[in-house]
C-alpha positions as CSV (number, residue, x, y, z in Angstrom):
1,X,74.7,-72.2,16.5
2,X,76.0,-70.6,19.5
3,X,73.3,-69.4,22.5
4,X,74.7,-65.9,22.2
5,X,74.0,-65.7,18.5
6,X,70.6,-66.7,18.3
7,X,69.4,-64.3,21.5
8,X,71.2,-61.2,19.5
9,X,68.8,-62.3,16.1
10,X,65.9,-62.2,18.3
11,X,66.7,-58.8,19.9
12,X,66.7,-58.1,16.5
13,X,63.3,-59.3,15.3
14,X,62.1,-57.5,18.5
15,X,63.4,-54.6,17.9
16,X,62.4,-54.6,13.8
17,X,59.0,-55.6,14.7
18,X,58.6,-52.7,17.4
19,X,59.7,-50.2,14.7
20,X,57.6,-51.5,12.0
21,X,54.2,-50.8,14.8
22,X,55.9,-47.5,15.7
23,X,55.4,-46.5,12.2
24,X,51.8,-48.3,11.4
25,X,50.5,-46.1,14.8
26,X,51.9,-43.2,13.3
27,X,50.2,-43.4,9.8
28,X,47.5,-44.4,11.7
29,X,47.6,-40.9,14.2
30,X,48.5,-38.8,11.0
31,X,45.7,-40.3,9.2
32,X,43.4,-39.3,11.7
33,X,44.8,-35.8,12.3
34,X,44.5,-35.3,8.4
35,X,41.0,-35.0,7.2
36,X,40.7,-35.9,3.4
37,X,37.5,-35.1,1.6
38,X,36.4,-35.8,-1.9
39,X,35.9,-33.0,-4.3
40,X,34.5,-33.3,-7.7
41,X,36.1,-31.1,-10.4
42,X,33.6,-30.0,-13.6
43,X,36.0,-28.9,-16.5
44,X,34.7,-26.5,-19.0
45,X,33.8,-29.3,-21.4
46,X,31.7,-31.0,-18.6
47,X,34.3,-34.2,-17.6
48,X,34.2,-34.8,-13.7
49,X,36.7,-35.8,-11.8
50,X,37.0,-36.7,-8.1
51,X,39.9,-36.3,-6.2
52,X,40.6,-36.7,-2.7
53,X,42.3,-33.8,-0.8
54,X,43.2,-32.4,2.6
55,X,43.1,-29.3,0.8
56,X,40.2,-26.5,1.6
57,X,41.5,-23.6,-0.7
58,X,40.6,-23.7,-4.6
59,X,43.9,-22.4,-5.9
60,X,45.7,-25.5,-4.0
61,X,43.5,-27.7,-5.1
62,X,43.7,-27.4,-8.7
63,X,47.5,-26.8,-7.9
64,X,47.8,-30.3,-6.6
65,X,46.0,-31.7,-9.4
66,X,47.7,-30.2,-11.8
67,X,45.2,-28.5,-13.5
68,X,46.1,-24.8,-14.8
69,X,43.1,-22.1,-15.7
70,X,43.3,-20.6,-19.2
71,X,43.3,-16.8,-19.5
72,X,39.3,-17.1,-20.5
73,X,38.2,-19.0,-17.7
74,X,37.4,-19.0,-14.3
75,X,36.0,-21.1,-11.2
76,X,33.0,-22.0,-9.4
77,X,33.7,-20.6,-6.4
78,X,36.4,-18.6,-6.8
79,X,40.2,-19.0,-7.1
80,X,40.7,-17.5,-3.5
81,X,37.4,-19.3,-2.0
82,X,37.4,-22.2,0.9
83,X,35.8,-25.4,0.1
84,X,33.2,-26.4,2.2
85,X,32.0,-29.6,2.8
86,X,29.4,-31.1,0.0
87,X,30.5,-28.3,-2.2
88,X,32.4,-28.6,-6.2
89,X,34.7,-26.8,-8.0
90,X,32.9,-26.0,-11.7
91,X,35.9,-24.5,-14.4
92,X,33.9,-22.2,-16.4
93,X,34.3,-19.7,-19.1
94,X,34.3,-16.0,-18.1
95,X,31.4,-15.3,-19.6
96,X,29.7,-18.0,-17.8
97,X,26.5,-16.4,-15.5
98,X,25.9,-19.4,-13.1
99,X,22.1,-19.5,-12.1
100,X,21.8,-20.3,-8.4
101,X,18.5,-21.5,-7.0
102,X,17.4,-19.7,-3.6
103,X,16.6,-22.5,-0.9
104,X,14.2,-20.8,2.1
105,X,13.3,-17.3,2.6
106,X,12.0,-15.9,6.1
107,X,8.8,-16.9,5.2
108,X,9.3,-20.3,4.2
109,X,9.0,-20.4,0.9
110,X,11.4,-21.8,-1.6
111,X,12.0,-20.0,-5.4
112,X,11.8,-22.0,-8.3
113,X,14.1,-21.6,-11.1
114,X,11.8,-20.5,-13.5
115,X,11.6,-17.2,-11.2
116,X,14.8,-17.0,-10.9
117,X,15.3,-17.0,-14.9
118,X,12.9,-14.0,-15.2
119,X,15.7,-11.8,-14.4
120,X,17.7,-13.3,-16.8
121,X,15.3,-13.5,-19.5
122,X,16.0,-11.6,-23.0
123,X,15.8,-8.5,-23.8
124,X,13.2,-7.1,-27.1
125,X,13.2,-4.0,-28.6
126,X,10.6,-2.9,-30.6
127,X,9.4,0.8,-32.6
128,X,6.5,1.8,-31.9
129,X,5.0,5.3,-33.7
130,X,1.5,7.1,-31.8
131,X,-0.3,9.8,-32.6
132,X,-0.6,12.3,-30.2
133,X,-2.8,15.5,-29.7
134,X,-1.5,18.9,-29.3
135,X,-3.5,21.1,-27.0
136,X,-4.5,24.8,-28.3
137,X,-3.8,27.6,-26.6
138,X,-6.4,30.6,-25.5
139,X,-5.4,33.7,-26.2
140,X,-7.1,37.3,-24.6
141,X,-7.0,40.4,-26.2
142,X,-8.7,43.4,-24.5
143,X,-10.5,46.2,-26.2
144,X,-9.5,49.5,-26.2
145,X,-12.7,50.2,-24.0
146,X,-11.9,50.9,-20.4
147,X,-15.4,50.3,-18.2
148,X,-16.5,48.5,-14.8
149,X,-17.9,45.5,-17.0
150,X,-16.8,43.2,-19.1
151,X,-18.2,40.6,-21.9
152,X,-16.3,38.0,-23.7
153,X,-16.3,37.5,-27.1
154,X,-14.7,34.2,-29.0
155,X,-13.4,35.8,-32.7
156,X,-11.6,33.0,-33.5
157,X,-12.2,28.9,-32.7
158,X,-9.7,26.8,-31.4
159,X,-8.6,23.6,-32.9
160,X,-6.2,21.0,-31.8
161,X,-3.1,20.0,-33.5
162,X,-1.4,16.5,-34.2
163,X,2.1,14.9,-34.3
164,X,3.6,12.0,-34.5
165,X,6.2,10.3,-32.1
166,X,8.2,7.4,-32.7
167,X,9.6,5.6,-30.0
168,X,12.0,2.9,-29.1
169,X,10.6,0.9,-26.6
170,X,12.7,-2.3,-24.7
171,X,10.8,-5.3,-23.2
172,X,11.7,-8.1,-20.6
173,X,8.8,-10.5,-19.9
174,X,6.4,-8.7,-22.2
175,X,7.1,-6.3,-19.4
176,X,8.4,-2.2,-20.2
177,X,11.3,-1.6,-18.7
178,X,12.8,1.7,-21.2
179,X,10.8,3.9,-23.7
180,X,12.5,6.5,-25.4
181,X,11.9,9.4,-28.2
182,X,13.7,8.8,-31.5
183,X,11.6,11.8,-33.4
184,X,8.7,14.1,-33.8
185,X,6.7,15.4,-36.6
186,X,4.2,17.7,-36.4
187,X,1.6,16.8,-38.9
188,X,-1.2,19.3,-38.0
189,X,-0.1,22.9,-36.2
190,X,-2.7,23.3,-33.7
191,X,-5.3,27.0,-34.0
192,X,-5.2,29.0,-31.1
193,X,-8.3,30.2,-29.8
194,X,-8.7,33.9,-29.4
195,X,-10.8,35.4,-27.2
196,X,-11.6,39.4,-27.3
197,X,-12.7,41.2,-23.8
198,X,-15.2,43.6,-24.6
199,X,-15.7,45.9,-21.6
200,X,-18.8,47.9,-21.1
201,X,-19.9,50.4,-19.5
202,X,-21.9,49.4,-16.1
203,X,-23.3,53.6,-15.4
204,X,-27.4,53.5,-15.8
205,X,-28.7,55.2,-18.7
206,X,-29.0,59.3,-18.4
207,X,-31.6,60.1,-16.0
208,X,-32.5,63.7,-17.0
209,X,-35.3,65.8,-16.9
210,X,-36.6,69.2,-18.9
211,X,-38.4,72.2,-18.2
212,X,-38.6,75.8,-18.6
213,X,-35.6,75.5,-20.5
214,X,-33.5,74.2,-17.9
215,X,-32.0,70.6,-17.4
216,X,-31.9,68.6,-14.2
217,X,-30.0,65.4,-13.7
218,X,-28.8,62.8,-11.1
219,X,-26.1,63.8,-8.7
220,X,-23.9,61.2,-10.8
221,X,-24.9,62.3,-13.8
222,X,-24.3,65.8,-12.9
223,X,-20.3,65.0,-11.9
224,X,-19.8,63.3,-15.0
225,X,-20.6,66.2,-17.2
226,X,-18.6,68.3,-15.0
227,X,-15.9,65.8,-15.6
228,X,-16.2,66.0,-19.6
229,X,-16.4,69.9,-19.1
230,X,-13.0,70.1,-17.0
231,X,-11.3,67.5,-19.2
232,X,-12.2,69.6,-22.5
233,X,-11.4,73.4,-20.6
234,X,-11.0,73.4,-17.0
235,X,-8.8,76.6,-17.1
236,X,-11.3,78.9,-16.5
237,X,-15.3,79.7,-16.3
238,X,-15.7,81.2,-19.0
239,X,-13.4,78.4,-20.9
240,X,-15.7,75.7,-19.1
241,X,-19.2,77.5,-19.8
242,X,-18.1,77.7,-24.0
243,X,-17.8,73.6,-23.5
244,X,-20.7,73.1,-21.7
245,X,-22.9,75.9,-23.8
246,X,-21.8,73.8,-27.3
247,X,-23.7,70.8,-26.0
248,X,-26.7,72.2,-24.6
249,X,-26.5,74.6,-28.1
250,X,-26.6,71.0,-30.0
251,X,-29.0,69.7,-27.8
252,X,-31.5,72.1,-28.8
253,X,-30.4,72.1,-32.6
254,X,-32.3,70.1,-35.3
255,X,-29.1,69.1,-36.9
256,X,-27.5,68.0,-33.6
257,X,-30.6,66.1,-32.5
258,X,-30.3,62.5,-33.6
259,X,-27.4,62.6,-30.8
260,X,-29.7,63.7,-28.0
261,X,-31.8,66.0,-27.0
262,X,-29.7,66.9,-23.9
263,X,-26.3,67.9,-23.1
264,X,-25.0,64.9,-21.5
265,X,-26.1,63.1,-24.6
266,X,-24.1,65.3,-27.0
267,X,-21.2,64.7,-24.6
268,X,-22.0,60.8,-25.4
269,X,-21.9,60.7,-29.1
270,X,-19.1,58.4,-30.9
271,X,-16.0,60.8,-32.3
272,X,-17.5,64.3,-30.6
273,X,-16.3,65.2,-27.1
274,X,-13.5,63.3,-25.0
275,X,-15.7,61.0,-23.7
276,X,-15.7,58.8,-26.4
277,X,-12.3,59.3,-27.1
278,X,-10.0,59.2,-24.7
279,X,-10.7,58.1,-21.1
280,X,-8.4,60.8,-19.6
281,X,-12.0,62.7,-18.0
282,X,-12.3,59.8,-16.0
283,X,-9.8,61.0,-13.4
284,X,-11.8,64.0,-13.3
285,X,-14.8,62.0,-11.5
286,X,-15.8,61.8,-8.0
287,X,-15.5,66.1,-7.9
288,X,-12.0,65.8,-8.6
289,X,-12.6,69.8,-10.8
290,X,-12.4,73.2,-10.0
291,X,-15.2,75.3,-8.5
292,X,-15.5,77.2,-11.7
293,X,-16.4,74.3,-13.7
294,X,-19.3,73.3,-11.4
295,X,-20.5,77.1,-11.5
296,X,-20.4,76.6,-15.2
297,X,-22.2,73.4,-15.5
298,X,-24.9,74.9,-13.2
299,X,-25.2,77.8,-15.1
300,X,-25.3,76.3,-18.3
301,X,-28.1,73.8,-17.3
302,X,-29.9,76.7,-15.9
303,X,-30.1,78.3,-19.5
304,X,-26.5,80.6,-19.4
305,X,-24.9,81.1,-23.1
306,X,-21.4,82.6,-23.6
307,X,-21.6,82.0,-27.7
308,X,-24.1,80.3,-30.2
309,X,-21.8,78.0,-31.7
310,X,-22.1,74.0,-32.0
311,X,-18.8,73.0,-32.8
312,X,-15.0,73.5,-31.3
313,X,-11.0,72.7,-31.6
314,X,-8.2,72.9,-29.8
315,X,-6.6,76.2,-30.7
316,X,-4.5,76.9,-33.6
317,X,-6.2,73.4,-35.8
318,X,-9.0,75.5,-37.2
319,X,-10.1,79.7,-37.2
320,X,-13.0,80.5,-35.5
321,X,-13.5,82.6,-32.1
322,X,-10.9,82.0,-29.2
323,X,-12.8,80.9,-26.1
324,X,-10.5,79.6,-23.3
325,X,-8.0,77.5,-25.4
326,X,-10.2,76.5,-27.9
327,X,-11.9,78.1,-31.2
328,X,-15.4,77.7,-31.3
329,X,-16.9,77.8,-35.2
């Protein structure tokens, strides 16, 4: 072989051999620019797989394995998530609720999976049917009686009532967490307690005194029959005196006498002068009457007479003498 021959074959090998390391270093540099981890892939029916991968992104990763998602399922972490270092892809149905364990809180403390599953724990419903009371009510009805005082008197007892609720009640844990009202019957209707107000009256008994024909009584006395005087005839005195002159005429009558034996105790009988019929007099107390009518009243308990009669009406309901808007009989 000729010298120039053999130096151009090994220019050649140099060159070859050169090439070949220029590649080596390369995989070599790329190899070390690439990072490649090892992922393990959980499919739905629990087969692993490990694959290694310079990818970071879910999506690509599956991608590059070839594995396609059904419409039903999903991934652990999701489709769009980054893969982090340690960490698995799991292909689960959509359904699927993964149950992650907590690792340390602020304080320290780590949360065990059994705590965890209390929130996750099945929920019971049950019907449940109580009896419950129903409260009576107390109702007040005032008498017709308008006085300072008043008693109380019960005319009818109260008495509780009773239904029955049924309720749907939902548990977690043995715990309550939602109650709610399907019905209610009433199995008892409760009695109302009634309650009458009786009022009284609170003015002291009729202080009076008699003598020579003539009556004397307490300054309060006194303007309460001039009250009952103005309130039966206050139009004039000689209208006022006929009122005044039937009680005392009563007073002193034997057939009048189981009412009192004084004017202002005629006045008080049940069903005979206003006073125990209306209370319209008792605007009339305190003085608030003519002149004439305390002239009247004076007289009257002094022994003055206008007529001897012991009864009267308004006029025109019965015929008897005409004194001052009323007939006397």
């Amino acid at each position: 072989m000729k010298k120039e021959e053999k130096a151009s074959i090994s220019i050649m090998k140099i060159i070859c051999i050169s090439i070949i390391l220029l590649l080596i270093s390369g995989i070599g540099v790329l190899a070390v620019n690439t990072k490649l981890d090892d992922v393990t892939i959980t499919l739905q029916n629990g087969y692993e797989m490990t694959v290694l991968t310079s990818k970071t992104k879910v999506s690509e990763i599956l991608e590059e394995n070839n594995i396609i998602l059904e419409e039903n399922q999903k991934t652990i972490p999701g489709l769009d998530s980054e893969i982090k270092e340690g960490q698995n892809i799991k292909i689960a149905d959509k359904s699927y609720n993964e149950v992650q364990i907590a690792n340390v809180s602020e304080q320290g403390t780590e949360a065990t999976l059994d705590e965890l599953l209390k929130n996750y724990a099945p929920i019971t419903e049950k019907i449940v049917v109580e009896q419950v009371t129903i409260p009576y009510e107390t109702i007040t009805k005032n008498s017709t009686t308008t006085t300072e005082k008043t008693t109380n008197k019960v005319i009818q007892q109260g008495q509780d009532g009773l239904k029955e609720i049924t309720y749907k009640i939902k548990y977690q844990n043995d715990v309550e967490i939602e109650k709610t009202v399907i019905s209610e019957v009433t199995i008892k209707e409760p009695v109302n307690k009634i309650v009458q107000v009786q009022k009284v009256t609170s003015r002291s008994s009729t202080v009076v005194s008699y003598s020579g024909g003539k009556w004397q009584y307490s300054a309060s006395d006194f303007d309460l029959l001039c009250a009952i005087t103005a309130q039966e005839c206050s139009s004039s005195y000689t209208g006022a005196l006929a009122v005044i002159t039937t009680a005392c005429n009563r007073a002193q009558s034997t057939k009048w006498r189981k009412n009192g034996t004084d004017p202002l105790s005629q006045y008080k009988a049940p069903g005979q002068f206003c006073y125990s019929i209306d209370s319209h007099w008792k605007k009339r107390l305190n003085g608030n009457y003519s002149s004439v009518v305390v002239q009247a009243v004076t007289d009257a308990l002094n022994g003055v007479r206008n007529h001897n009669y012991l009864s009267f009406r308004a006029a025109g309901t019965h015929s008897g003498q005409l004194i001052g808007g009323n007939v006397y009989f």
